[in-house]
gemmi code that builds the backbone of each chain (N, CA, C; Angstrom):
import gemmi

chains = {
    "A": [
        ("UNK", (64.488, 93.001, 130.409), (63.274, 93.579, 129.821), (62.078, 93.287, 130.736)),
        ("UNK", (61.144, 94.099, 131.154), (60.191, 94.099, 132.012), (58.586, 93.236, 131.339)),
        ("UNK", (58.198, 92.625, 131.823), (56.786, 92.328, 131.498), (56.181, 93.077, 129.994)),
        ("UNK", (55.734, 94.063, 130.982), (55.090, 95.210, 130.184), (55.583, 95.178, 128.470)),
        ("UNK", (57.373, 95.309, 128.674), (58.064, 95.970, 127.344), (58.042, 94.437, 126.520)),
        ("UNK", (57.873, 93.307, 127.136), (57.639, 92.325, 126.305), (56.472, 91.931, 125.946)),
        ("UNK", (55.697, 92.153, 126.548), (54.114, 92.781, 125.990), (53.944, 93.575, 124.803)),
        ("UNK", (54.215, 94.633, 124.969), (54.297, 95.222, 123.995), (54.963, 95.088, 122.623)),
        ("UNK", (55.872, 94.512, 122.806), (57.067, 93.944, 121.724), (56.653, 92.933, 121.182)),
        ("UNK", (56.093, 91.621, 121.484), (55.210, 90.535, 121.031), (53.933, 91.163, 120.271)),
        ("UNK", (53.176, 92.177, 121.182), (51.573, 92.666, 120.304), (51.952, 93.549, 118.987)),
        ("UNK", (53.275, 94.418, 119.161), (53.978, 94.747, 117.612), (54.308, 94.371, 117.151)),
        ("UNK", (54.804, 93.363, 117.282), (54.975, 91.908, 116.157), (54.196, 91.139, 115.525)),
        ("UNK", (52.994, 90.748, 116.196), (51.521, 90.321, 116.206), (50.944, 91.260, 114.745)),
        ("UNK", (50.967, 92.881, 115.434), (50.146, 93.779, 114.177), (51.083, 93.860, 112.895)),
        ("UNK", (52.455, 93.519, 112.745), (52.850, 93.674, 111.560), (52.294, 93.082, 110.298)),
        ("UNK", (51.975, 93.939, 109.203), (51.047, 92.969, 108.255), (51.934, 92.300, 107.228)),
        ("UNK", (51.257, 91.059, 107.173), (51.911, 89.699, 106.362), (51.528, 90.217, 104.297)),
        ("UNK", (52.273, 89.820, 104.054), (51.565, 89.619, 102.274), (52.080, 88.250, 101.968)),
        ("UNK", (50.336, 88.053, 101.297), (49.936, 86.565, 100.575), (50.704, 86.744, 99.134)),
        ("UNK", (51.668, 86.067, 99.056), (52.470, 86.207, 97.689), (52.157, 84.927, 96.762)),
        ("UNK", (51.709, 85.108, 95.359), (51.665, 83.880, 94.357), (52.405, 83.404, 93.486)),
        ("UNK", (53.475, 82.828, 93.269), (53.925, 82.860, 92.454), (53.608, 82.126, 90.878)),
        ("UNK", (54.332, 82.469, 90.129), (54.275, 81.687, 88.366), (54.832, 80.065, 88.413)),
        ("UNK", (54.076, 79.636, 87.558), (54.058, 78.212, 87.411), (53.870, 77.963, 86.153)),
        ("UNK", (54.286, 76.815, 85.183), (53.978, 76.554, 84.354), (52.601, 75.423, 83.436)),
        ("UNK", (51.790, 75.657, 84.966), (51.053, 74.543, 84.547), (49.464, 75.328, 85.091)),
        ("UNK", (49.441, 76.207, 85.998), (47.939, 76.700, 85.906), (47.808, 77.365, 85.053)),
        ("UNK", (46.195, 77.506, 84.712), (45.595, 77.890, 83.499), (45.766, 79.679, 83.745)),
        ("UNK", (45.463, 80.486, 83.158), (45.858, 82.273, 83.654), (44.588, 82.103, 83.717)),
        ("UNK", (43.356, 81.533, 83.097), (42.373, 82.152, 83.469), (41.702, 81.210, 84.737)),
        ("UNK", (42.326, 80.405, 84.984), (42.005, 79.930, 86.036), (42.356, 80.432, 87.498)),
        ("UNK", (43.530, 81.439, 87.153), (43.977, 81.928, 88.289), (43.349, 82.885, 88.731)),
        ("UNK", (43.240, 83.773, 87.363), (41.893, 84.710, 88.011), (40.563, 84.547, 88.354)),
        ("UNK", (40.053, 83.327, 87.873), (38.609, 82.495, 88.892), (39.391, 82.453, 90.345)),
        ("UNK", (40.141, 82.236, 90.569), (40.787, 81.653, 92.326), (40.705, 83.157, 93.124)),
        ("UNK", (41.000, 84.142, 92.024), (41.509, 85.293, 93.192), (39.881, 85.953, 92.717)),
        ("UNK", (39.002, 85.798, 92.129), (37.777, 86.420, 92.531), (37.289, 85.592, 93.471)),
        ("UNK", (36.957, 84.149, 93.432), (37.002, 83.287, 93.960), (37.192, 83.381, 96.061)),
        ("UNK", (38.251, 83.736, 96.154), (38.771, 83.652, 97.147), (39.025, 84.960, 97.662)),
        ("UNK", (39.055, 85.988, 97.074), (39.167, 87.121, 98.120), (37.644, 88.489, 97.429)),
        ("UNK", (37.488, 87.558, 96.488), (36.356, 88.947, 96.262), (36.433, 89.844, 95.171)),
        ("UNK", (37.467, 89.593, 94.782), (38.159, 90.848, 93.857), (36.942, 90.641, 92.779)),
        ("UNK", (37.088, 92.189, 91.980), (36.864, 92.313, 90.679), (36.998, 91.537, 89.674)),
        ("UNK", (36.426, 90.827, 88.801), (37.536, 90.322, 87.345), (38.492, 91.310, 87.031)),
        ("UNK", (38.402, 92.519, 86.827), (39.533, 93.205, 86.245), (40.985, 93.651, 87.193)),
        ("UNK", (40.656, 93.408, 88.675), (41.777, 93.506, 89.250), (42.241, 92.152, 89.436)),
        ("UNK", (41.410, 91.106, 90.207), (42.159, 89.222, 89.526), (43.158, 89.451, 88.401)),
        ("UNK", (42.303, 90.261, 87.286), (43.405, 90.060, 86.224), (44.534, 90.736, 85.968)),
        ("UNK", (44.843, 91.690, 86.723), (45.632, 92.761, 86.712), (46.820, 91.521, 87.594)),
        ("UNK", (45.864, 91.634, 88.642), (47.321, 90.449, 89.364), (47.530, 89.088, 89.167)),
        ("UNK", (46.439, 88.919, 87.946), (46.854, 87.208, 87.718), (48.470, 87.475, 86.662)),
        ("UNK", (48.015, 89.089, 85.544), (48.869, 89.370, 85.093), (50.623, 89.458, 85.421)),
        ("UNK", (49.890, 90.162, 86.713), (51.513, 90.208, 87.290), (52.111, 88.964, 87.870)),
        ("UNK", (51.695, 87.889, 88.466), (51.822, 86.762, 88.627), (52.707, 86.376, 87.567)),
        ("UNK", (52.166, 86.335, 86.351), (53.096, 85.637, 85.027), (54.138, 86.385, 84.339)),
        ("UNK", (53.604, 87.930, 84.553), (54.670, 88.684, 84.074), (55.931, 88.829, 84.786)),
        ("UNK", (55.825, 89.218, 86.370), (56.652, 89.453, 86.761), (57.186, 88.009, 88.086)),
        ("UNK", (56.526, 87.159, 87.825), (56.821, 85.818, 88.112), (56.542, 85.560, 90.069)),
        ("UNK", (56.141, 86.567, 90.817), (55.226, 86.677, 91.618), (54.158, 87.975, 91.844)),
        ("UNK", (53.146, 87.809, 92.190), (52.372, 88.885, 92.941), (51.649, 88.999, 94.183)),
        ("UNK", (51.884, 90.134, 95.241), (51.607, 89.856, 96.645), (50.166, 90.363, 96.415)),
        ("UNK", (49.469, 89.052, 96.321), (47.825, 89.559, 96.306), (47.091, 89.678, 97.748)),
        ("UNK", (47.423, 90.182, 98.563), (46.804, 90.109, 99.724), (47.636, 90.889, 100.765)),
        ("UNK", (47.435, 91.544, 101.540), (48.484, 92.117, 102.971), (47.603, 92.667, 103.734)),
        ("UNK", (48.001, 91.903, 105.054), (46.804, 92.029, 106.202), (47.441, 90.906, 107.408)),
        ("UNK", (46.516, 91.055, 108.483), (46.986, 90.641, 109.921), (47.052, 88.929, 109.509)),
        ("UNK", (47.969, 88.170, 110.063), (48.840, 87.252, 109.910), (48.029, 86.168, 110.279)),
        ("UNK", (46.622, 86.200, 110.634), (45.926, 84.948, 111.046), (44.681, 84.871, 109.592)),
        ("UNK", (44.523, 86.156, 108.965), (44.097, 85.871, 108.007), (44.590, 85.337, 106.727)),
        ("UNK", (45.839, 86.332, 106.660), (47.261, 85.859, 105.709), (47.115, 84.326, 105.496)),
        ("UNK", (47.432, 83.501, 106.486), (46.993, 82.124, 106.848), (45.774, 81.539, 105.975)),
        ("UNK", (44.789, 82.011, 106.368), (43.630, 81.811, 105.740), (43.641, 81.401, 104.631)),
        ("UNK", (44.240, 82.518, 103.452), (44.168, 82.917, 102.583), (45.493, 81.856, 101.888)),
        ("UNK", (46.094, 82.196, 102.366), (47.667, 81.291, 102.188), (46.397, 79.621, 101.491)),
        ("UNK", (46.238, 79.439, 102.759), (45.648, 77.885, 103.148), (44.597, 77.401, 101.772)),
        ("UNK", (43.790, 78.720, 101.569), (43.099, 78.384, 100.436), (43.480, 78.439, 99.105)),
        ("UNK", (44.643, 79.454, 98.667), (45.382, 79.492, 97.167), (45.958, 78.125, 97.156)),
        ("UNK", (46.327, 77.328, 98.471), (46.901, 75.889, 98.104), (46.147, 75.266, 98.289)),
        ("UNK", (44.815, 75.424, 98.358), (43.896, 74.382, 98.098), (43.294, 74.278, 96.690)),
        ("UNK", (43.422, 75.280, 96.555), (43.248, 75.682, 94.799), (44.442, 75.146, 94.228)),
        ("UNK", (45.449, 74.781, 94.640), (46.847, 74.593, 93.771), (47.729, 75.189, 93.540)),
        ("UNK", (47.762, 76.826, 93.992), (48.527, 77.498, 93.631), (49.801, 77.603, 94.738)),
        ("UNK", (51.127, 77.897, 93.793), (52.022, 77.838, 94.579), (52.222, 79.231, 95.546)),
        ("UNK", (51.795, 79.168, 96.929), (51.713, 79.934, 97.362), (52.973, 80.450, 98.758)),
        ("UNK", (53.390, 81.855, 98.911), (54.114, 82.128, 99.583), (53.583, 83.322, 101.065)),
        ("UNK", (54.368, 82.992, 102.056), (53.823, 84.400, 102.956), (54.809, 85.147, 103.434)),
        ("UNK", (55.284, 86.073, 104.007), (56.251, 87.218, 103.796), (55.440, 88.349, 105.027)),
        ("UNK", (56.840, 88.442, 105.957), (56.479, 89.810, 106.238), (56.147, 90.882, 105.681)),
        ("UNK", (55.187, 91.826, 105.451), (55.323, 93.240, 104.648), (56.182, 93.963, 105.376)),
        ("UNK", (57.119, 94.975, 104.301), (57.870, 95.958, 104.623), (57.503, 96.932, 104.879)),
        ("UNK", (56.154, 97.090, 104.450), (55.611, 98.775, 104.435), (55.029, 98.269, 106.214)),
    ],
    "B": [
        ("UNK", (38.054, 60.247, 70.932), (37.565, 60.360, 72.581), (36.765, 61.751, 71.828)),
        ("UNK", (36.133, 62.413, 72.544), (34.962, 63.440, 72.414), (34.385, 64.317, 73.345)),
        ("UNK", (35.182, 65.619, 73.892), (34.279, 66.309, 75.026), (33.997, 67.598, 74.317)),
        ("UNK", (32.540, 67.672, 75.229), (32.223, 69.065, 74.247), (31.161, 69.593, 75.479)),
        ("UNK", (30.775, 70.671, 75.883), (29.065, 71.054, 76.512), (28.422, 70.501, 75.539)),
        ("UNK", (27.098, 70.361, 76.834), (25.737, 69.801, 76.074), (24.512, 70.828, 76.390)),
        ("UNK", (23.854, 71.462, 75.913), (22.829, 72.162, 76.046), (22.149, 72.496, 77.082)),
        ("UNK", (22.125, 71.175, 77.623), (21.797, 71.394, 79.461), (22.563, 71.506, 80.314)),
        ("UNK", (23.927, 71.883, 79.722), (24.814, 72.543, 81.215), (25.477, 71.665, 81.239)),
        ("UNK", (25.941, 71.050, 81.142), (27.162, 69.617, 80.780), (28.208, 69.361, 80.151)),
        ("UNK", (29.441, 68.692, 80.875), (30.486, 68.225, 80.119), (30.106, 67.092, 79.436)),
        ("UNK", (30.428, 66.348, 78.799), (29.925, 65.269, 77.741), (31.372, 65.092, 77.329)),
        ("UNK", (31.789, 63.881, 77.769), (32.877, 63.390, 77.944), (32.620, 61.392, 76.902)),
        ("UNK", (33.072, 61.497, 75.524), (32.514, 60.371, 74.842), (33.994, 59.329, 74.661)),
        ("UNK", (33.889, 57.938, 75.393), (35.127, 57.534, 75.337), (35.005, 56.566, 74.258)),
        ("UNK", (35.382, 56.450, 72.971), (35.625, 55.324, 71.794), (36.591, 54.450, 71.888)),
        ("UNK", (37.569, 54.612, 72.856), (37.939, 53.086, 72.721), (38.573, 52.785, 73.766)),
        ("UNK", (39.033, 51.576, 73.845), (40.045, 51.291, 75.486), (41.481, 51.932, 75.639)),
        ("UNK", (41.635, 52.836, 74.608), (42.695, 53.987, 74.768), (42.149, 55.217, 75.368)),
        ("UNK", (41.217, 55.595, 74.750), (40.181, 56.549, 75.558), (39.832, 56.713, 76.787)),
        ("UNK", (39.560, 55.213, 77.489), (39.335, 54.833, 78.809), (40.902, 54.856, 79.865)),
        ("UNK", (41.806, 53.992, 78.566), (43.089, 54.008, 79.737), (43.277, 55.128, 80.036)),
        ("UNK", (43.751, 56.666, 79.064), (43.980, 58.052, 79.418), (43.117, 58.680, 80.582)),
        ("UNK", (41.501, 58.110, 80.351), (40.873, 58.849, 81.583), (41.312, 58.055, 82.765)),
        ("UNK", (41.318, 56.863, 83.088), (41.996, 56.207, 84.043), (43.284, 56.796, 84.642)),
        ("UNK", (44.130, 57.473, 82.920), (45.787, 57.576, 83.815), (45.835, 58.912, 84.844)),
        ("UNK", (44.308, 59.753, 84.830), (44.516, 60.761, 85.947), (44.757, 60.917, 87.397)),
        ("UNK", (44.841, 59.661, 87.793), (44.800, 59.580, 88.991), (46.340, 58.692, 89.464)),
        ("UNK", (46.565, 57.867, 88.147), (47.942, 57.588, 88.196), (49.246, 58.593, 87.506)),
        ("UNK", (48.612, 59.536, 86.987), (49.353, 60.340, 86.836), (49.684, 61.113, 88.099)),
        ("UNK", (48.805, 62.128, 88.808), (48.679, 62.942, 89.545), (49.283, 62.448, 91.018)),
        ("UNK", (49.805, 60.799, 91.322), (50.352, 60.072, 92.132), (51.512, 59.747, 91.739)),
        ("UNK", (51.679, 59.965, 90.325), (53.457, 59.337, 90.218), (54.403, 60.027, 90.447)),
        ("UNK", (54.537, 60.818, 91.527), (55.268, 61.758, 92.229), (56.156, 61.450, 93.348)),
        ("UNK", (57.220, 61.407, 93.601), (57.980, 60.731, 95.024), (57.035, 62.085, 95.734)),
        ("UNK", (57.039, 62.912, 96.037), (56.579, 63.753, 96.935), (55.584, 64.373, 96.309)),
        ("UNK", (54.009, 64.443, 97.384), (53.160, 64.276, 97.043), (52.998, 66.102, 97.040)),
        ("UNK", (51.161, 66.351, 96.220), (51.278, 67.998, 95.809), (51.321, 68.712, 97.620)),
        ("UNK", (50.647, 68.178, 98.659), (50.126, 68.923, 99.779), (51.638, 69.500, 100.338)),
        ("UNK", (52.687, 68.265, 100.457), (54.121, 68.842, 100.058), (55.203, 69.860, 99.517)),
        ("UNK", (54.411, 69.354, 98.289), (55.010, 70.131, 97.068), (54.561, 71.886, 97.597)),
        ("UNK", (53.484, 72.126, 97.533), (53.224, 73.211, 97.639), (53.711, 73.904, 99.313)),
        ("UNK", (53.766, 73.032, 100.536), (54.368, 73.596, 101.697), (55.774, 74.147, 101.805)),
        ("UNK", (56.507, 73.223, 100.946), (57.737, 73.838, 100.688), (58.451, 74.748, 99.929)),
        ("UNK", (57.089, 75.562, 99.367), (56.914, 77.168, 98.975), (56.554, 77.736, 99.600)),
        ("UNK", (55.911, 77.563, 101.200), (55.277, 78.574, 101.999), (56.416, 79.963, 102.518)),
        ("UNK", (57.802, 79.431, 102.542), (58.149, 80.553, 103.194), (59.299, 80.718, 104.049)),
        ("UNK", (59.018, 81.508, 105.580), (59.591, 81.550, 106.694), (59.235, 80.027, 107.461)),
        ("UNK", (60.577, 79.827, 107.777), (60.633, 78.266, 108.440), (59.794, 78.319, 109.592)),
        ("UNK", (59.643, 79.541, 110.042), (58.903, 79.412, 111.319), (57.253, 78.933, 111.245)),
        ("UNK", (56.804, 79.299, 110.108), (55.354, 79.433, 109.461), (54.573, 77.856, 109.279)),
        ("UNK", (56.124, 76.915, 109.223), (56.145, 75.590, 108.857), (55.281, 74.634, 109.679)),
        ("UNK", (55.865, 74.982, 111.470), (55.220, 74.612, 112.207), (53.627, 73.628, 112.066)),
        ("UNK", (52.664, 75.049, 112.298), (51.806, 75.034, 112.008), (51.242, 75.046, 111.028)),
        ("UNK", (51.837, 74.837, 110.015), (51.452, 74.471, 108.502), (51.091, 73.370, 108.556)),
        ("UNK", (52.142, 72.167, 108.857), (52.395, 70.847, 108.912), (51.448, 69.980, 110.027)),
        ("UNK", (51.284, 71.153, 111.170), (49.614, 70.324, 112.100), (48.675, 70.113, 111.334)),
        ("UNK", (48.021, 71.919, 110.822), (46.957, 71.855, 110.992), (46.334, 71.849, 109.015)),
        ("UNK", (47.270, 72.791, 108.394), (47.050, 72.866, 107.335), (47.158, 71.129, 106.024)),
        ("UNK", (48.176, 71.222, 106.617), (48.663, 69.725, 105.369), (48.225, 68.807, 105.031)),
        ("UNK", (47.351, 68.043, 106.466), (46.619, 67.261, 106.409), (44.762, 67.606, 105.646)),
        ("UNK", (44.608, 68.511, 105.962), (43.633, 69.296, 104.985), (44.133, 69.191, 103.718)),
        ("UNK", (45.005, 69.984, 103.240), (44.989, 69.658, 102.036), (45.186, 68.396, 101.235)),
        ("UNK", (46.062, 67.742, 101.931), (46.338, 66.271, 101.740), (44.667, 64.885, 101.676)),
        ("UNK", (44.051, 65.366, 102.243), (42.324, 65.269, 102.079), (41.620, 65.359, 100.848)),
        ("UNK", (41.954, 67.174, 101.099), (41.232, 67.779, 99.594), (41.452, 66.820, 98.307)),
        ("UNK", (42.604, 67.081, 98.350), (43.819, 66.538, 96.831), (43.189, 64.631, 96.801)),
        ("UNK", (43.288, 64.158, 97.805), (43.027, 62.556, 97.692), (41.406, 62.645, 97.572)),
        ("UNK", (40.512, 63.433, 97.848), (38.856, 63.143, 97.858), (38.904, 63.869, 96.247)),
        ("UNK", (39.058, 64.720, 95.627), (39.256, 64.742, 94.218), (39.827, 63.755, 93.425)),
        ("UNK", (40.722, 62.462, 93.947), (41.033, 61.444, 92.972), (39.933, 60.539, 92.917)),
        ("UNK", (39.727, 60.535, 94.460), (39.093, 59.419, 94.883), (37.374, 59.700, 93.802)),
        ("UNK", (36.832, 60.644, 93.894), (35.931, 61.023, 93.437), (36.261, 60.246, 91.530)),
        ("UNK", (36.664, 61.063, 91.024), (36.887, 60.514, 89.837), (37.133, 59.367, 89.485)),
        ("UNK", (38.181, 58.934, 90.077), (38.291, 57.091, 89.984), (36.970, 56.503, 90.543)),
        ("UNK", (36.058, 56.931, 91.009), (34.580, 56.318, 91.369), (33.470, 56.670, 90.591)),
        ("UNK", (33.540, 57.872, 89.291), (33.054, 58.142, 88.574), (33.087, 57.131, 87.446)),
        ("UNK", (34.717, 57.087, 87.207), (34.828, 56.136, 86.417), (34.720, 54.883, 86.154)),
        ("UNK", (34.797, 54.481, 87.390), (34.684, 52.593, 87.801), (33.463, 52.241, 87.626)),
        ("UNK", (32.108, 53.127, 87.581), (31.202, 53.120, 87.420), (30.074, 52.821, 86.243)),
        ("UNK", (31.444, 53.192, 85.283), (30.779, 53.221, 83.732), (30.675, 51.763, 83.095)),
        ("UNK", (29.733, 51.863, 82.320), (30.177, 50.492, 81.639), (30.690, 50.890, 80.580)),
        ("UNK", (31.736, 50.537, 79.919), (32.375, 50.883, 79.346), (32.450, 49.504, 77.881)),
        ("UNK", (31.752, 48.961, 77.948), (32.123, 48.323, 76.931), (30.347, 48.832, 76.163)),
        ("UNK", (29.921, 49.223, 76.893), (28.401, 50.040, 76.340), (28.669, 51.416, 75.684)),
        ("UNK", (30.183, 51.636, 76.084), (30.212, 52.972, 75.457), (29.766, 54.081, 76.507)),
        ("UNK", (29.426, 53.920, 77.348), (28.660, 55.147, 78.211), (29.723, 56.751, 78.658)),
        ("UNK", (28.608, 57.756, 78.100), (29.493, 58.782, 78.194), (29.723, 58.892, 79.568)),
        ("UNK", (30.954, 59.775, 79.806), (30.962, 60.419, 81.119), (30.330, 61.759, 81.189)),
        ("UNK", (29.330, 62.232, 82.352), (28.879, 63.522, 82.028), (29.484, 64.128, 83.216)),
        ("UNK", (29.912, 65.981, 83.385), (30.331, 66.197, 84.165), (29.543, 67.801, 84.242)),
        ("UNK", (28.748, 67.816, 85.477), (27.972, 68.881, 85.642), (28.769, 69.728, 86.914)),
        ("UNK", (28.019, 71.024, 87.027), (28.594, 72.202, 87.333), (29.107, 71.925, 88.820)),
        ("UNK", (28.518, 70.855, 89.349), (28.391, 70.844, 91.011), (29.616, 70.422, 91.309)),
        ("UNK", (30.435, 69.332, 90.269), (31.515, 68.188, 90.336), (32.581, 69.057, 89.292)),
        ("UNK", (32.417, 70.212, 89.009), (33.500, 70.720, 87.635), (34.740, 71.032, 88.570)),
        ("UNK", (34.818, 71.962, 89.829), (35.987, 72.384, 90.163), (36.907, 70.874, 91.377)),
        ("UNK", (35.990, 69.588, 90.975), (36.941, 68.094, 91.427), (37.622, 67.813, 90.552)),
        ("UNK", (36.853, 67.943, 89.116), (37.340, 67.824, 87.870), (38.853, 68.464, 87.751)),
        ("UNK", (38.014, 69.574, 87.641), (39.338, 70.377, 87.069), (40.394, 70.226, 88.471)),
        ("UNK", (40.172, 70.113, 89.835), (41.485, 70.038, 90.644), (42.039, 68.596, 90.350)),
        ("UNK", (41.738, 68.020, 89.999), (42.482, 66.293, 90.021), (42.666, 66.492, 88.584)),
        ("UNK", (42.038, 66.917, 87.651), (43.350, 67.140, 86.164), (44.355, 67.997, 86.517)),
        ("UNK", (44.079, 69.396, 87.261), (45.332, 69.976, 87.876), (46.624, 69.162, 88.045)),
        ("UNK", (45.913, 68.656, 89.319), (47.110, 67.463, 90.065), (47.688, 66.934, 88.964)),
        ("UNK", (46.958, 65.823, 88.115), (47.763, 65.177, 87.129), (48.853, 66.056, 86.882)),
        ("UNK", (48.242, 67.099, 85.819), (49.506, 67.790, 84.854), (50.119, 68.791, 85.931)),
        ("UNK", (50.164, 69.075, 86.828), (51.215, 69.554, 87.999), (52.064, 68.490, 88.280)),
        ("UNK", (51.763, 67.135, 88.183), (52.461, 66.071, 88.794), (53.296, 65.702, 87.474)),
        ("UNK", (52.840, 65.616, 86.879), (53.568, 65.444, 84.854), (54.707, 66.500, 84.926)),
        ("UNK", (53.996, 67.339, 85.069), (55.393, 68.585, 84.748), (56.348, 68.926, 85.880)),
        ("UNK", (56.091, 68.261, 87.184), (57.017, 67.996, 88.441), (58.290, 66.604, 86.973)),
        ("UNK", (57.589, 65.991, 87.021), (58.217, 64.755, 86.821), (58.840, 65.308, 85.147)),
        ("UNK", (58.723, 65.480, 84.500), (59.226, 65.758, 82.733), (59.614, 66.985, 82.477)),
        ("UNK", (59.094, 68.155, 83.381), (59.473, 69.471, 83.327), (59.542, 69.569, 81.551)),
        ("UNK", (58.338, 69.814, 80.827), (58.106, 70.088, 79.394), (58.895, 71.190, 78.608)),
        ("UNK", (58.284, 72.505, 79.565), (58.598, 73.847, 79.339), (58.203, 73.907, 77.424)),
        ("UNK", (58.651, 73.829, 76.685), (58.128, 74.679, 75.737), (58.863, 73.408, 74.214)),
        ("UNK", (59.177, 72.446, 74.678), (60.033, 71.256, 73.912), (58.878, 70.853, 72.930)),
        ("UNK", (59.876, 70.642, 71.583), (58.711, 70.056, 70.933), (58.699, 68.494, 71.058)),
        ("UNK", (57.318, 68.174, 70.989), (56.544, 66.477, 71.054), (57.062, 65.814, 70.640)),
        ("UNK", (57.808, 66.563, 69.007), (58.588, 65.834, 67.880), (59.646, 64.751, 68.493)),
        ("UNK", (60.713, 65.680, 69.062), (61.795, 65.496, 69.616), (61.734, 64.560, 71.103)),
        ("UNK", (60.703, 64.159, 71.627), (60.616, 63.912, 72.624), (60.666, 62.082, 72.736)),
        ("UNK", (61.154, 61.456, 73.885), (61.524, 59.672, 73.430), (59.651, 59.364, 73.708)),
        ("UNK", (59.177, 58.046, 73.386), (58.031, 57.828, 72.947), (56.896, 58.256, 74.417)),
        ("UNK", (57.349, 57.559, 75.595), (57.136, 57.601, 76.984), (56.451, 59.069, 77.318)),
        ("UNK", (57.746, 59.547, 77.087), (57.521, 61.510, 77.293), (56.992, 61.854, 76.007)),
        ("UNK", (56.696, 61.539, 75.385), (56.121, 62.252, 73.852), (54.583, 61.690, 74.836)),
        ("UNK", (53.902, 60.486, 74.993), (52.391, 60.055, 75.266), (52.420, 60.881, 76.705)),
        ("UNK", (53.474, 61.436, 77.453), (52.750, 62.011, 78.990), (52.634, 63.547, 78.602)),
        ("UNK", (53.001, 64.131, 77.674), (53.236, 65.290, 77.047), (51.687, 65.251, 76.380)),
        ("UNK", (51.148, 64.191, 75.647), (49.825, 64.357, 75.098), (48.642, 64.014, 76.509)),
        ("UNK", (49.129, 63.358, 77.140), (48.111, 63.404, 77.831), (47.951, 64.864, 79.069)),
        ("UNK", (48.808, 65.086, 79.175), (48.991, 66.524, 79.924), (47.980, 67.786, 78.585)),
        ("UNK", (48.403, 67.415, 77.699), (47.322, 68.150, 77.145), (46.454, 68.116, 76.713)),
        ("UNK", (45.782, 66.848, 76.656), (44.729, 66.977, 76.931), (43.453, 67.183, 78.186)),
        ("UNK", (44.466, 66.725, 79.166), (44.038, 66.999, 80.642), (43.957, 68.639, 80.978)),
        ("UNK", (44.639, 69.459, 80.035), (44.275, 70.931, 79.811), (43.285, 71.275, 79.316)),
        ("UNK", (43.179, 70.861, 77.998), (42.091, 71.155, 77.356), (40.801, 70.672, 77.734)),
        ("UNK", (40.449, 69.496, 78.738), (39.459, 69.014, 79.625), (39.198, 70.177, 80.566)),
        ("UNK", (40.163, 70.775, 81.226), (40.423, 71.740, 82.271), (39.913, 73.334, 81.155)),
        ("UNK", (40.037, 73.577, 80.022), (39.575, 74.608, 79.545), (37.985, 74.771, 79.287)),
        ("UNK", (37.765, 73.668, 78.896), (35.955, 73.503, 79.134), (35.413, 73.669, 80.050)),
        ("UNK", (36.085, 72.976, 81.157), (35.128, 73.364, 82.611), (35.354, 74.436, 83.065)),
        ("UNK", (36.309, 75.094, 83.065), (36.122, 76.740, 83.102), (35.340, 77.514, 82.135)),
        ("UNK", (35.416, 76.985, 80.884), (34.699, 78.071, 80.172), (33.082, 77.990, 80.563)),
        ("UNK", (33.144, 76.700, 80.512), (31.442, 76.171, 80.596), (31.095, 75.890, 81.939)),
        ("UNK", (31.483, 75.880, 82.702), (30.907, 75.351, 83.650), (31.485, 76.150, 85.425)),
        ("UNK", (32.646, 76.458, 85.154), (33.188, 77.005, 86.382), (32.881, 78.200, 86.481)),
        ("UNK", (33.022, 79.420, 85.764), (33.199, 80.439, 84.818), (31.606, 81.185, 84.694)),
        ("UNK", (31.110, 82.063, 85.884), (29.506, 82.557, 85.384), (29.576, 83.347, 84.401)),
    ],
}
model = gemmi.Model(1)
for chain_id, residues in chains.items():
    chain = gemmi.Chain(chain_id)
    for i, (resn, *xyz) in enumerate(residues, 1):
        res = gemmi.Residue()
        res.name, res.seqid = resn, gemmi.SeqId(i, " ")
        for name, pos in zip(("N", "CA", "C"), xyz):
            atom = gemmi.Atom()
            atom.name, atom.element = name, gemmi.Element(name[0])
            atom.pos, atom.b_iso = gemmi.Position(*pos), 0.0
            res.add_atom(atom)
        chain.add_residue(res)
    model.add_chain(chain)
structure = gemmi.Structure()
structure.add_model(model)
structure.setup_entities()
């Protein structure tokens, strides 16, 4: 493989976008979770709650998907908040 | 024991007796009686092994900070009181989300260790019946400062 094609192959790997995944726990508060995700990324109250919802309902939710140094970020701060947090290539 | 808001923006935290005091004390020995500590606990949900790396430089020790300056904080709140005067604990808006992360810790660290899930108190041997009450009340401490104080 030439320079170049491993260049390229590393910087498409680089842009693939990550999702910040949260999962369910039995010990944070629900409405505390949705203080964390207005909190921490900005959201609405009513979309926090949409995905604090899905969090408990469906026992994770990928609240976040974006370039992999922010992913990080974001990762870094839901566990500073406490939450059990996961990161994941996105498929899309 | 007695917490309620106070008019001027305050937790109001009233301890009546040296049971009152031991429970606020056991937050910090709760939230430590863990073989593996939360900054841990929570890395070994991150993921792809590769991610670990640099989790474990740069991240862990941060959080491992965070989590110990929230005990540390409270156990210095408390050491503070005189307590045979009765003196309330007050807990204002600036100090609510130390609060509420080091009651976190506790009852994250309780339910690492007893795993409750939905058991009744009734049924429970005496040990786990008192870490079961104090986990909830370390909630219901944690529901005030959100409602009142975390919470615009």
């Amino acid at each position: 493989m030439s320079e170049t094609q491993s260049a390229t192959l590393e910087a498409t790997s680089l842009d693939v976008p990550w999702n910040v995944v949260v999962h369910d726990d039995p010990v944070n508060l629900m409405n505390y979770v949705t203080w964390v995700f207005v909190k921490v990324f900005g959201y609405s109250e009513i979309r926090a709650t949409k995905l604090m919802m899905e969090v408990h309902q469906a026992g994770k939710s990928i609240v976040w998907t974006g370039a992999k140094e922010r992913a990080e970020l974001y990762t870094q701060q839901l566990q500073g908040f406490q939450l059990k947090t996961s990161m994941e290539r996105s498929s899309e | 024991m007695k917490a309620a808001p106070t008019l001027d923006g305050r937790i109001r935290i009233d301890l009546e007796s040296k049971l009152d005091w031991m429970v606020m004390q056991s937050i910090s020995h709760d939230a430590l009686a863990v073989g593996v500590d939360l900054a841990d606990r929570l890395g070994n949900f991150l993921g792809e092994e590769a991610l670990k790396g640099d989790w474990e430089d740069f991240v862990r020790p941060d959080l491992k900070q965070g989590f110990s300056e929230q005990l540390e904080y409270i156990e210095k709140v408390l050491g503070a009181l005189n307590v045979d005067a009765r003196e309330p604990v007050f807990i204002v808006k600036e100090d609510a989300e130390i609060w509420y992360g080091g009651l976190n810790q506790a009852r994250l660290a309780l339910e690492e260790r007893y795993h409750f899930d939905s058991e009744n108190p009734e049924t429970m041997s005496p040990g786990r019946r008192t870490a079961w009450f104090r986990s909830q009340f370390y909630q219901m401490l944690q529901s005030l400062l959100l409602d009142f104080l975390m919470r615009d």
